[in-house]
LUMKEKE-931450 format. One record per residue (C-alpha): x, y, z; residue number from 1. Coordinates in Angstrom, 1 decimal, always signed. Layout:
% residues N
<atom x="X" y="Y" z="Z" k="NUM"/>
...
//
This chain:
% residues 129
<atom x="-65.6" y="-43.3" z="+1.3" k="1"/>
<atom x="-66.7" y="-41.6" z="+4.7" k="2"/>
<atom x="-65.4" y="-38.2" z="+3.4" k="3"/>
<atom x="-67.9" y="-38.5" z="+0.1" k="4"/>
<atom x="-70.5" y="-39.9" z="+2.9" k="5"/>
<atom x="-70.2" y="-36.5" z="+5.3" k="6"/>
<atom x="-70.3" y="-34.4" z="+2.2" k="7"/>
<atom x="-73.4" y="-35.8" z="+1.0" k="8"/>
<atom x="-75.1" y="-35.0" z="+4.5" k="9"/>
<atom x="-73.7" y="-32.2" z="+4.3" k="10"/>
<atom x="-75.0" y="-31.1" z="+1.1" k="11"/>
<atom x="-78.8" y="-32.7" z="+2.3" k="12"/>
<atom x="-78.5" y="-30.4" z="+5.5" k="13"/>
<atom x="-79.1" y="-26.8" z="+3.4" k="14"/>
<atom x="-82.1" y="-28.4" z="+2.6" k="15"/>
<atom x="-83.2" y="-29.4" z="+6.0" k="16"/>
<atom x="-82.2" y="-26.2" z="+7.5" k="17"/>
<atom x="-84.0" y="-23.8" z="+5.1" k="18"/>
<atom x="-87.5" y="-26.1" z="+5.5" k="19"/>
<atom x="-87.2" y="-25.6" z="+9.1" k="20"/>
<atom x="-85.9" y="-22.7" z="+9.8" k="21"/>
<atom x="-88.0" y="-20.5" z="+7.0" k="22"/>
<atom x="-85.6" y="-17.3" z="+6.2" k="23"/>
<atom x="-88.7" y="-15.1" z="+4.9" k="24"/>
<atom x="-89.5" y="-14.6" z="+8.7" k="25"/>
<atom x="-88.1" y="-12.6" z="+11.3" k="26"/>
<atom x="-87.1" y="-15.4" z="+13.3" k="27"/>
<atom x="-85.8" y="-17.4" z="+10.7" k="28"/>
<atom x="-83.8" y="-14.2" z="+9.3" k="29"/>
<atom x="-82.9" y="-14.0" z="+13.1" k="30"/>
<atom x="-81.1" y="-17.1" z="+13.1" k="31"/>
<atom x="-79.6" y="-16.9" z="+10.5" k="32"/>
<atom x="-77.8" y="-13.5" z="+10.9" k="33"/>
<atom x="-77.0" y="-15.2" z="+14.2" k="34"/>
<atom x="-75.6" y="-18.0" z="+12.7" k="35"/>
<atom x="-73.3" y="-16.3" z="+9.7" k="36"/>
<atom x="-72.3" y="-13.5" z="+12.4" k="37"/>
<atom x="-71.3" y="-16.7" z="+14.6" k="38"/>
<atom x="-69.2" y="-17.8" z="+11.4" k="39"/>
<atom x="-67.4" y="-14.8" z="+10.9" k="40"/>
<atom x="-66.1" y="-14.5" z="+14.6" k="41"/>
<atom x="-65.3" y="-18.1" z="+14.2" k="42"/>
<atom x="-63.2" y="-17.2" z="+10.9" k="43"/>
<atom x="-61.3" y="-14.6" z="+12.6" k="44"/>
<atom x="-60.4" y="-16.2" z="+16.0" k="45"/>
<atom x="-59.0" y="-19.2" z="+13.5" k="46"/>
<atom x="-56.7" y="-16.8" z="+11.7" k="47"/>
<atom x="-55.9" y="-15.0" z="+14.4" k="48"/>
<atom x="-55.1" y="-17.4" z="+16.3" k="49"/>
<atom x="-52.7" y="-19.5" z="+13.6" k="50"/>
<atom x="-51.3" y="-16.4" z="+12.7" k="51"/>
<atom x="-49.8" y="-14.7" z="+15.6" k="52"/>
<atom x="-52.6" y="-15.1" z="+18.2" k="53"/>
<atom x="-50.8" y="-18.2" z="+20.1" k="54"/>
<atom x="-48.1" y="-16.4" z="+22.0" k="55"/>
<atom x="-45.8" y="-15.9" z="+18.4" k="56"/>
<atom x="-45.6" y="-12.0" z="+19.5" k="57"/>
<atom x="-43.0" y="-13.1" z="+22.2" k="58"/>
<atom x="-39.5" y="-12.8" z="+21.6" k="59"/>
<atom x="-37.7" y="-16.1" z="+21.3" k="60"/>
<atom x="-33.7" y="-17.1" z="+21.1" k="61"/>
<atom x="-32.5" y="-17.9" z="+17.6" k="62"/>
<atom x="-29.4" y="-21.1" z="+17.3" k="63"/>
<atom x="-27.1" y="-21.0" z="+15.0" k="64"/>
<atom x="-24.1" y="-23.1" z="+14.7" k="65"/>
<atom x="-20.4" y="-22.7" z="+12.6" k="66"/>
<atom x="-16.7" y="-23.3" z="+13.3" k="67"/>
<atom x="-14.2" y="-20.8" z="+12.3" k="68"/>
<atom x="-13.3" y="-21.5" z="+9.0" k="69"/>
<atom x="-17.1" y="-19.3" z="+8.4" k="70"/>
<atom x="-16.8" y="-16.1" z="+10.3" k="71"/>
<atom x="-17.8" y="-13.9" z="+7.4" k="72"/>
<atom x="-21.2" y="-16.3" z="+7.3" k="73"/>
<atom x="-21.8" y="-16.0" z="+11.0" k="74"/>
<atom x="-21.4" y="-11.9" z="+11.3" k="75"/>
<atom x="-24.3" y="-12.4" z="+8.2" k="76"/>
<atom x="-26.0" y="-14.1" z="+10.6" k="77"/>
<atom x="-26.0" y="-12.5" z="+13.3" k="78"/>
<atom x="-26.2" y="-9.1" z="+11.6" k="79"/>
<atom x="-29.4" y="-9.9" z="+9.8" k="80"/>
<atom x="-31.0" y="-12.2" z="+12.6" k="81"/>
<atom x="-30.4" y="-9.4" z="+15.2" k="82"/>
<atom x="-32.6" y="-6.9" z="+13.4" k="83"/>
<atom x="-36.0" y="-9.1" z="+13.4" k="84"/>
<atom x="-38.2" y="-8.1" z="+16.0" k="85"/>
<atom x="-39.1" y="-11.4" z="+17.5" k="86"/>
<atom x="-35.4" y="-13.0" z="+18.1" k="87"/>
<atom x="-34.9" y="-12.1" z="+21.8" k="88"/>
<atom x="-31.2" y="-13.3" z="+21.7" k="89"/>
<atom x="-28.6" y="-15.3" z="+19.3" k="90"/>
<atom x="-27.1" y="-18.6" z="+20.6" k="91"/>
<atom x="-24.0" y="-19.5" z="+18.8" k="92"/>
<atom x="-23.4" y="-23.0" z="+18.8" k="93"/>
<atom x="-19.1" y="-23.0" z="+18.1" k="94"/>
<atom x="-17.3" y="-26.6" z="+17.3" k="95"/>
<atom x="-13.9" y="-25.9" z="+16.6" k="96"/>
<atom x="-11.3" y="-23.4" z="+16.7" k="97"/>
<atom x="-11.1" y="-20.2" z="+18.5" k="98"/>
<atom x="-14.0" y="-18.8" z="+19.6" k="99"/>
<atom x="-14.7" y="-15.2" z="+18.6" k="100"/>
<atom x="-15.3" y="-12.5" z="+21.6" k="101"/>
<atom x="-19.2" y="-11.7" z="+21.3" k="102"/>
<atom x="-18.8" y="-8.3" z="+21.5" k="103"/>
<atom x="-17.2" y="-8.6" z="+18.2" k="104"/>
<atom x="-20.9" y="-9.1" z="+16.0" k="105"/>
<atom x="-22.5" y="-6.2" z="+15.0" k="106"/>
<atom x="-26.2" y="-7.1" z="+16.6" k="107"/>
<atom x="-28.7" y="-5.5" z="+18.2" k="108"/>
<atom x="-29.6" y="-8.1" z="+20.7" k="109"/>
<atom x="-27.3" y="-10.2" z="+23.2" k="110"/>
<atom x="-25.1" y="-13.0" z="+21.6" k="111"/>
<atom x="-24.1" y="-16.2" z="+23.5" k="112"/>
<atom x="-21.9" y="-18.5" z="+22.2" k="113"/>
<atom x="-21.6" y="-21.6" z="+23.3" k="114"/>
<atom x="-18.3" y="-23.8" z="+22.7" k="115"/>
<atom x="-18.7" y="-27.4" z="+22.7" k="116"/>
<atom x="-15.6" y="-29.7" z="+22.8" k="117"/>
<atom x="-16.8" y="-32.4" z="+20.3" k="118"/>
<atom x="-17.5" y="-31.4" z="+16.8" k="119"/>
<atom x="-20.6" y="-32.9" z="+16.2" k="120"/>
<atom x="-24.0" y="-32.1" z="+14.5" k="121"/>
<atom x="-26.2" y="-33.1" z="+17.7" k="122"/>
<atom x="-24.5" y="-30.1" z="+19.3" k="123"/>
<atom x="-27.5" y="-28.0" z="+17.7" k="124"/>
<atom x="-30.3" y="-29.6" z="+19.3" k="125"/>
<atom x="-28.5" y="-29.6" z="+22.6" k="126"/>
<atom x="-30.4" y="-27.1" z="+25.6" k="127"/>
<atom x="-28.5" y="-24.1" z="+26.0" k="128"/>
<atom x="-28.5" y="-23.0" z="+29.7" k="129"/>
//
């Protein structure tokens, strides 16, 4: 009900606007080109700033976690995930069994792994130091 209530005022406020403001004159035409050039800078600061313009260019860490029954998966991973220009490093997250050396991955950033003596899910969301 308030939505269909702010669109109605909405829709009165062209009106209003265009009796007041009078676009056939030079200040009226003024205003206006103020007002859609306003808009348009608006726009393009929104965009902008959703995609990319909020500190997204900077290079970030990327988890992953396995065991070692999925070693072909993992050098995937890490092989594909390495490439992308915004991973900054691969942390390995590794639950059981022999950890592999990281010097082992074929990856074009560092690769941390970090083994964790309980095989649980929650390992993930644990900080990596």
């Amino acid at each position: 009900m308030k939505l269909w209530l702010f669109c109605c005022q909405l829709n009165r406020m062209g009106t209003f606007l265009h009796a007041k403001i009078k676009p056939s004159t030079c200040p009226g035409a003024l205003i206006l080109a103020l007002t859609f050039l306003t808009t348009a800078a608006m726009a393009c600061l929104g965009v902008t700033h959703i995609y990319g313009g909020s500190g997204t260019q900077e290079p970030y860490p990327v988890n992953g976690m396995t065991y070692d029954a999925r070693m072909w998966n993992l050098k995937m991973y890490i092989k594909h995930y390495s490439r992308c220009v915004s991973v900054r490093e691969i942390i390995v997250v590794w639950n059981r069994g022999k950890p592999p050396w990281a010097g082992d991955f074929d990856s074009a950033v560092p690769v941390r792994i970090r083994v964790e003596e309980k095989n649980s899910l929650n390992n993930w969301f644990k900080p990596s130091r």
